[in-house]
VOGU-3710 file (C-alpha; in Angstrom, 3 decimals, decimal comma):
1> xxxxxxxxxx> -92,774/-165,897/-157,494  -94,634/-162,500/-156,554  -95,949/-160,658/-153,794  -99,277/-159,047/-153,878  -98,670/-155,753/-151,610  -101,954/-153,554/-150,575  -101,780/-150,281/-148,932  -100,558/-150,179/-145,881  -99,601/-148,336/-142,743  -96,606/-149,242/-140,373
11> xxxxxxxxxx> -96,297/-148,552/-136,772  -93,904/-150,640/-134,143  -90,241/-151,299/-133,821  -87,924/-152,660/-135,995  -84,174/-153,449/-135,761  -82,030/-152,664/-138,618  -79,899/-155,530/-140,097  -76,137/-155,664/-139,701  -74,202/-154,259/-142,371  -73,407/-156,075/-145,312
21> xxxxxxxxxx> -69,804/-154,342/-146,188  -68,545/-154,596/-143,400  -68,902/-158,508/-142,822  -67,652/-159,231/-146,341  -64,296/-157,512/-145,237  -64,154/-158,380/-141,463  -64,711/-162,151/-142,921  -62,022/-161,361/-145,558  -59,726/-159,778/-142,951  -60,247/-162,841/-140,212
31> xxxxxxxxxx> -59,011/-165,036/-143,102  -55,941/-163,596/-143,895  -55,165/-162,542/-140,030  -52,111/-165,168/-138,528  -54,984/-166,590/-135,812  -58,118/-166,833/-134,640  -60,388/-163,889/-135,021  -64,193/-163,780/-134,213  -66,498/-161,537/-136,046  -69,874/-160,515/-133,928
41> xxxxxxxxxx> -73,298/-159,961/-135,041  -72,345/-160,644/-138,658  -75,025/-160,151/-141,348  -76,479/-164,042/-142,567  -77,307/-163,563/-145,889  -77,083/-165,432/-149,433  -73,993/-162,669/-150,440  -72,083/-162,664/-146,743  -72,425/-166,916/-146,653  -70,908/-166,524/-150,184
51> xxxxxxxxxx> -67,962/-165,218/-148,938  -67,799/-167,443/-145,943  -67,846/-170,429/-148,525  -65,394/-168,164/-150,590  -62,967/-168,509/-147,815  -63,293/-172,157/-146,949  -62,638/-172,637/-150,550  -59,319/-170,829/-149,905  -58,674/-173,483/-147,035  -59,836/-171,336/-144,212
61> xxxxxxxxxx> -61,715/-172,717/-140,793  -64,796/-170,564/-140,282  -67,305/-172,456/-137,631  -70,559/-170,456/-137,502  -72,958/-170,182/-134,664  -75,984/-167,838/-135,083  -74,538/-164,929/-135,687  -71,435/-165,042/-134,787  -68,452/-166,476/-136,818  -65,088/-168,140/-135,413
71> xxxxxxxxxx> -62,200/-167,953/-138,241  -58,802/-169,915/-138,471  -56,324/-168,915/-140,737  -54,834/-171,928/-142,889  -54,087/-169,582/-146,128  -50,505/-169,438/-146,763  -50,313/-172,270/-148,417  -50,668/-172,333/-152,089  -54,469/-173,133/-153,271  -54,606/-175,238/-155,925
81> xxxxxxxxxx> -57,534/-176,348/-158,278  -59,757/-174,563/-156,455  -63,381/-173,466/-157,125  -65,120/-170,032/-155,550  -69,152/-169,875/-156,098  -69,612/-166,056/-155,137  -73,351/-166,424/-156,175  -74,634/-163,113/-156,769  -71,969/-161,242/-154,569  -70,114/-158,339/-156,635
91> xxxxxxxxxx> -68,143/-158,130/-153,073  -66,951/-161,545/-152,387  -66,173/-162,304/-156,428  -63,734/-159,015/-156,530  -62,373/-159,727/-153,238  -61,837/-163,091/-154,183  -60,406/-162,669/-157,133  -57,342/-160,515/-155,328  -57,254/-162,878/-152,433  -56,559/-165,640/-155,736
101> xxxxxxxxxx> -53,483/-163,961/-156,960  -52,656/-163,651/-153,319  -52,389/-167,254/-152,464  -51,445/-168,169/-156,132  -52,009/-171,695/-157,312  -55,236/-172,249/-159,588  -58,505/-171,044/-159,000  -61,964/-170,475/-160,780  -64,325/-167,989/-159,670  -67,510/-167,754/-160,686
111> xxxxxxxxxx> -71,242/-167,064/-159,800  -75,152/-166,809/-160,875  -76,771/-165,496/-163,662  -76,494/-161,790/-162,379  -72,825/-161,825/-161,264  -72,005/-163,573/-164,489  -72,987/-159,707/-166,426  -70,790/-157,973/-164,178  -67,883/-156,353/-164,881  -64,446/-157,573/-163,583
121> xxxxxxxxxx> -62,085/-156,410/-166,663  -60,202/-153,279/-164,172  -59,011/-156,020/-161,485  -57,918/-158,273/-164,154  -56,177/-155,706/-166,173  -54,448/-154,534/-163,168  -53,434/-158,367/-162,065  -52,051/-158,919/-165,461  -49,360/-156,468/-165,016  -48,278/-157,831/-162,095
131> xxxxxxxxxx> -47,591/-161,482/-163,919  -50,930/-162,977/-162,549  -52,642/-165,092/-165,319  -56,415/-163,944/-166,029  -58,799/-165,677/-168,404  -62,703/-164,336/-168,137  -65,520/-164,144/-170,352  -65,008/-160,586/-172,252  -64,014/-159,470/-168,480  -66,801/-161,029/-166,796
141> xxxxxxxxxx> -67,033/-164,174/-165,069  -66,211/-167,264/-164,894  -62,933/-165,906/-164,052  -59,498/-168,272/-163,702  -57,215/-167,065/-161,772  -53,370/-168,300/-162,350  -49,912/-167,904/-160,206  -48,878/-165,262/-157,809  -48,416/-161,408/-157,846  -45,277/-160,182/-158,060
151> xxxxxxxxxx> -44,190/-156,457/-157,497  -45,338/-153,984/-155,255  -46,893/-151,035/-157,347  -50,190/-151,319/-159,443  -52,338/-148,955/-161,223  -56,623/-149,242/-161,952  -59,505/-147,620/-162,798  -61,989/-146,382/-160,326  -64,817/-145,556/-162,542  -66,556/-148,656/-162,546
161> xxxxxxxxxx> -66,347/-150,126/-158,811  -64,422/-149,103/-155,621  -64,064/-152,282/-154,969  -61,428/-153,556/-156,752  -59,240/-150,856/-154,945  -60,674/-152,306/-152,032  -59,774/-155,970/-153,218  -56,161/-154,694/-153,772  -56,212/-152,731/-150,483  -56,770/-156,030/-148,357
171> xxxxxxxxxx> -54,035/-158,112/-149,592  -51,217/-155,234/-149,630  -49,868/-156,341/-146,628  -49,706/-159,840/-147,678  -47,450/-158,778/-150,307  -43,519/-159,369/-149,407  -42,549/-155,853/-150,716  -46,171/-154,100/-149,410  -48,416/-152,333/-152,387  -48,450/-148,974/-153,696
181> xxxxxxxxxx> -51,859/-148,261/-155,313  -52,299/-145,939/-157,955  -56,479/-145,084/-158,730  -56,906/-143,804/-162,509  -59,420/-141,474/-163,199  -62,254/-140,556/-160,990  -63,033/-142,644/-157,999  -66,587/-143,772/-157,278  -67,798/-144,690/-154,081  -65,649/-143,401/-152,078
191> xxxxxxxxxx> -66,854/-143,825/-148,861  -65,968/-147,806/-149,469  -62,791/-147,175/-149,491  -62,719/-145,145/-146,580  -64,785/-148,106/-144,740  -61,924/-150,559/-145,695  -59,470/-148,406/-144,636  -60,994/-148,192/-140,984  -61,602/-151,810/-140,618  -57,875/-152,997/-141,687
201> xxxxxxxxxx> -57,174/-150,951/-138,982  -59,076/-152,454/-136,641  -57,009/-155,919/-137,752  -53,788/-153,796/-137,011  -52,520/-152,591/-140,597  -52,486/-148,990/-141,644  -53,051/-148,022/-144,811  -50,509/-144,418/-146,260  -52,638/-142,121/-148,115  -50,475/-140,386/-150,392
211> xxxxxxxxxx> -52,950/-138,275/-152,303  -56,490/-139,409/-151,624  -58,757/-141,234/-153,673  -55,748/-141,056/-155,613  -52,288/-142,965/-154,292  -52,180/-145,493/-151,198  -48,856/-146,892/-150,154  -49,564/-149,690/-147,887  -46,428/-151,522/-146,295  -45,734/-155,422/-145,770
221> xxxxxxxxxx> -47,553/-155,832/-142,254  -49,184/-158,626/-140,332  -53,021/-158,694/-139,679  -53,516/-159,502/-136,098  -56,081/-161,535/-134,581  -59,323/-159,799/-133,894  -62,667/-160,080/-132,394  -64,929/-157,108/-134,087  -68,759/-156,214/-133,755  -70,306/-155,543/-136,910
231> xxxxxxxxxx> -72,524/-151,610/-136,937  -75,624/-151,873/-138,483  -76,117/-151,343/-142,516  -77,165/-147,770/-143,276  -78,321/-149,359/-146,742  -81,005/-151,007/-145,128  -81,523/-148,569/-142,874  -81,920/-145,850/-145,936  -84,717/-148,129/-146,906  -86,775/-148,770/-143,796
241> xxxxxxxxxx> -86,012/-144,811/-143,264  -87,911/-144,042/-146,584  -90,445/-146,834/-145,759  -91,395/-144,527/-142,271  -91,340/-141,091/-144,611  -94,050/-142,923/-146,939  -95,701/-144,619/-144,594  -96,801/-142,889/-141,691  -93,529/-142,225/-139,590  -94,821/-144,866/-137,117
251> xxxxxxxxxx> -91,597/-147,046/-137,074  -89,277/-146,435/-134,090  -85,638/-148,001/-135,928  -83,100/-149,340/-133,341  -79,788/-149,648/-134,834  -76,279/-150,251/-133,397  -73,994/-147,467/-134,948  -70,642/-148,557/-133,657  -67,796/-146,121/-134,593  -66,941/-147,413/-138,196
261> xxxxxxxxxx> -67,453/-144,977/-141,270  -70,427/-145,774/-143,258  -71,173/-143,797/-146,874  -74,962/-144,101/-146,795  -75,290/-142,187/-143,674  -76,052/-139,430/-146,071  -79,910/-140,547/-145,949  -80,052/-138,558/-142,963  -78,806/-135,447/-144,400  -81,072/-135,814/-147,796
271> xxxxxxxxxx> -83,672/-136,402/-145,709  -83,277/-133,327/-143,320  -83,244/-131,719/-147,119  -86,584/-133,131/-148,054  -87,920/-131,863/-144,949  -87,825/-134,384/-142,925  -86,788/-134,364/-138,980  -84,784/-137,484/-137,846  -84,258/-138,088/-134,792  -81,393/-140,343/-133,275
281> xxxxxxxxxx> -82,080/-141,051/-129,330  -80,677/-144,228/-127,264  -79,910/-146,431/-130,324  -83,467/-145,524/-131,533  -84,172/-143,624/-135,006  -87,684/-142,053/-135,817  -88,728/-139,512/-138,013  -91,451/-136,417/-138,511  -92,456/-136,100/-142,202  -94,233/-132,929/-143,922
291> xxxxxxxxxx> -97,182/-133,931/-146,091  -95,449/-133,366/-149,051  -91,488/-132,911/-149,298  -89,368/-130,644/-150,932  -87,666/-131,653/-153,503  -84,357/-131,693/-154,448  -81,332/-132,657/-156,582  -78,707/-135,069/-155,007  -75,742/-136,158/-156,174  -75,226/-139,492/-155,339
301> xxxxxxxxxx> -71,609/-140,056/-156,962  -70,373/-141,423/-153,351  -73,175/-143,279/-152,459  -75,042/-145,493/-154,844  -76,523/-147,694/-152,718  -79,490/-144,770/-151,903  -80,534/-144,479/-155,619  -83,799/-146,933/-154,786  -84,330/-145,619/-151,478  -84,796/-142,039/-152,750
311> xxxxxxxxxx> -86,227/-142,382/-155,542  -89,574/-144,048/-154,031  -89,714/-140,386/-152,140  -90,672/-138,689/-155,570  -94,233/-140,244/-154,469  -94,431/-137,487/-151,753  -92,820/-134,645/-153,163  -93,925/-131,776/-153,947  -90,798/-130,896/-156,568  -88,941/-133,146/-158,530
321> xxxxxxxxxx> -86,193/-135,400/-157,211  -82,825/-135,392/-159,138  -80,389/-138,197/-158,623  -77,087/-138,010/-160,482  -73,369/-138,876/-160,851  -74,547/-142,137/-159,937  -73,993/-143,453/-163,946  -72,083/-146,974/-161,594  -75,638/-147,981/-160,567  -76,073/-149,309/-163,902
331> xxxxxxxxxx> -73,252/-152,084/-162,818  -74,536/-153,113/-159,834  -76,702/-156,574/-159,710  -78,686/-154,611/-162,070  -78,783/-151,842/-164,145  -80,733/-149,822/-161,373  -81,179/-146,598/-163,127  -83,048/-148,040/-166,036  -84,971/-150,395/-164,484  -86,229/-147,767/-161,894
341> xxxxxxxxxx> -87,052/-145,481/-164,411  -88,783/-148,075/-166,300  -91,027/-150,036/-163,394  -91,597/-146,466/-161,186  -93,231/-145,128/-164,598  -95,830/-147,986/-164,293  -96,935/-146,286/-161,282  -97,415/-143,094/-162,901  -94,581/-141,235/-161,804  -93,245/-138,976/-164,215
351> xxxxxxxxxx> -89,402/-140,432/-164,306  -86,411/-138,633/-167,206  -83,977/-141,159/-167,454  -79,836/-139,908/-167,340  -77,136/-141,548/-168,600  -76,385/-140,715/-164,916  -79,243/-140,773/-162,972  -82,810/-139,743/-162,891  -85,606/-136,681/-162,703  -88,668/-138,263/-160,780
361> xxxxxxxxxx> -92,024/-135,974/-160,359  -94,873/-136,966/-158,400  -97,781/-137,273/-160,899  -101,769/-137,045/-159,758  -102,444/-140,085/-161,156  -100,330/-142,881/-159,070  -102,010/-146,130/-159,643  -101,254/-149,694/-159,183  -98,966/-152,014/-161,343  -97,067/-155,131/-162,044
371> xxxxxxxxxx> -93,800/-154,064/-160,909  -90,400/-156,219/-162,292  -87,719/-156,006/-159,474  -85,244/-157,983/-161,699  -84,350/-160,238/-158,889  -82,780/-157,172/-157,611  -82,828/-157,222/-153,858  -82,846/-153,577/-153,126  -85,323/-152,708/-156,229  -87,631/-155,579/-154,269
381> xxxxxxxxxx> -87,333/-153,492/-151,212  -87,789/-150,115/-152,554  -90,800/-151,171/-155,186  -92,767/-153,138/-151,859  -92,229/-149,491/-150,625  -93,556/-148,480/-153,212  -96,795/-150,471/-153,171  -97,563/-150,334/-149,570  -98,006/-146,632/-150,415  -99,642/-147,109/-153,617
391> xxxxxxxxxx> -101,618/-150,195/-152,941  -103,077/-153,121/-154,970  -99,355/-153,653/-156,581  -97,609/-156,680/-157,315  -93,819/-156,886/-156,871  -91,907/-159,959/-158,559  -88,929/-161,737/-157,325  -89,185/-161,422/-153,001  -86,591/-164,344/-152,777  -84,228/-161,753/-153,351
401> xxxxxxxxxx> -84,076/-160,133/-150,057  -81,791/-162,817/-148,871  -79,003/-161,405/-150,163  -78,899/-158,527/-148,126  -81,878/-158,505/-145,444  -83,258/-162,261/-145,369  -85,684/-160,701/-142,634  -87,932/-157,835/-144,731  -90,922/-159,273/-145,370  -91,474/-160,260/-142,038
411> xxxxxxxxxx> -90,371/-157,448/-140,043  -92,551/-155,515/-142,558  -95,722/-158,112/-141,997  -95,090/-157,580/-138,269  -95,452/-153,395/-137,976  -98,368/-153,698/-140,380  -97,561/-154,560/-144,093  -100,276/-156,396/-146,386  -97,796/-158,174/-148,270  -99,136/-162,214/-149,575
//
């Protein structure tokens, strides 16, 4: 399926979806909590009902009602024989996976066509030497998952994804003897670690930091019952943001920042860069846009998330945009960086692709195209962007959205988008 997307101007209120991070681990957290925990204003999409249906697979009660989720903890029994569809959720497989050795017994996790390419071989590695049995496909799933970790100290890479640290973070206090987590090489991402550290605290454990980003001792503790709000997802809101810089600045953003760290709050600061004033007033987020922005080069190591977001902004600026140490967007659902490169070109933007990142100039001769999102969600989002400003552009693959912000199209149809 496509969408045909003319130009368009927006101008009205929209609210800004709950973030997607943080109700993979509060969901996570609930599960393995001794009680009854409620999780508020959750995000309901295809990759957070994935890991709702990851933890009923583990034996867990979760009763849903809007949005708002009511979890009973059944897990410390052993799971046997059983079967985890994490669909195209890089979150809920590596979480999963962890939560597997956790509970021991037998279990197969696996996914769609997407999640199938992506890379799981660290987490497995690292399980191994703690006498859990792995079998994968070259390191990527389907994954099985055999008997239960043993030990209290292990070692992985953080090049790839900080989300198997996270993964290992959550069930260290499961663990009889506690964990003691030792990151090899260069973390990525790092603000995701820093998010999971905050919310197992808000479930009651505390996580040591013996040398960050580098050594976490975490001790045996008990995760308490819980009833958290979930903040809104600065993701999303990185999009909408550069939707209201391309697009007229006539959005008015409400969003519910909470008190929970979030990584991609850095669009605010790259944005004041650009030239751009945000302003945050009573929940409510605008912005004031020159006619033409600066410019700029970002690194984008801790944050990969904004690569689509910014890079649409090369079609206003009046210098080139650099995005790099980002080379771990090319293992998200997609490989981001060359399929950005390859679909913005199509637009006539003048895009060097990095092993790393990208160097995107604003050409005079933007013009319309067939643009391949890749069943990427976020490249759907940014290239609709995209179009809007560019007009007369189709964008493939709109189904996608559910996976992070079911809602787009129609909040953008309802402050002004010609999207059919």
């Amino acid at each position: 399926m496509n969408c045909k997307i003319q130009k368009s101007k927006l101008n009205g209120r929209i609210i800004c979806p709950s973030n997607k991070s943080y109700t993979h681990r509060a969901i996570f957290l609930a599960a393995l909590s001794d009680g009854k925990s409620i999780v508020k204003k959750i995000l309901r999409s295809n990759d957070t009902l994935a890991t709702i249906g990851a933890c009923r697979g583990f034996g867990v009660e979760v009763e849903e009602v809007e949005d708002k989720v009511t979890i009973n903890n059944t897990i410390d029994s052993t799971v046997t024989n059983s079967m985890i569809n994490a669909e195209n959720s890089g979150t809920t497989i590596r979480i999963a996976i962890a939560v597997a050795a956790l509970s021991g017994g037998n279990t197969t996790l696996t996914g769609d066509e997407s999640l199938r390419k992506r890379p799981m071989q660290p987490i497995l590695d690292s399980l191994e030497t703690m006498e859990v049995k792995t079998e994968s496909n070259d390191g990527k799933p389907p994954i099985h998952i055999n008997g239960k970790i043993k030990g209290n100290e292990i070692s992985i890479k953080g090049d790839i994804s900080s989300q198997f640290i996270s993964a290992l973070m959550i069930i260290g206090p499961r663990l009889p003897e506690g964990l003691t987590i030792n990151v090899e090489g260069e973390l990525v991402s790092k603000p995701y670690v820093d998010l999971t550290i905050a919310i197992m605290k808000k479930f009651g454990v505390e996580v040591n930091t013996d040398e960050k980003y580098k050594k976490y001792q975490i001790a045996h503790q008990i995760y308490k019952p819980t009833t958290f709000s979930i903040p809104s997802d600065f993701s999303n809101l990185a999009l909408l943001l550069a939707a209201n810089v391309l697009l007229g600045d006539g959005l008015t953003i409400e969003i519910n920042l909470g008190d929970m760290p979030q990584g991609d709050e850095a669009i605010v600061d790259i944005l004041e860069r650009l030239g751009v004033n945000v302003t945050l007033e009573d929940d409510i987020i605008t912005t004031e846009s020159p006619i033409l922005l600066k410019g700029g080069k970002f690194d984008l190591s801790n944050t990969p998330d904004l690569l689509p977001a910014i890079a649409i902004l090369a079609l206003k600026s009046e210098k080139p945009i650099e995005l790099f140490n980002v080379k771990h967007a090319r293992y998200k659902e997609t490989d981001r960086i060359a399929i950005m490169s390859r679909e913005l070109k199509k637009i006539g933007l003048e895009v060097e692709e990095k092993e790393d990142g990208m160097i995107l100039k604003k050409s005079e001769e933007i013009h319309s195209a067939e643009l391949n999102s890749e069943n990427d969600h976020r490249l759907f989002m940014a290239f609709s962007i995209a179009g809007m400003f560019v007009g007369d552009c189709t964008v493939s693959d709109p189904d996608s959205v559910k996976v992070s912000y079911p809602e787009f199209i129609s909040d953008m149809k309802n402050v002004g988008a010609d999207f059919k």
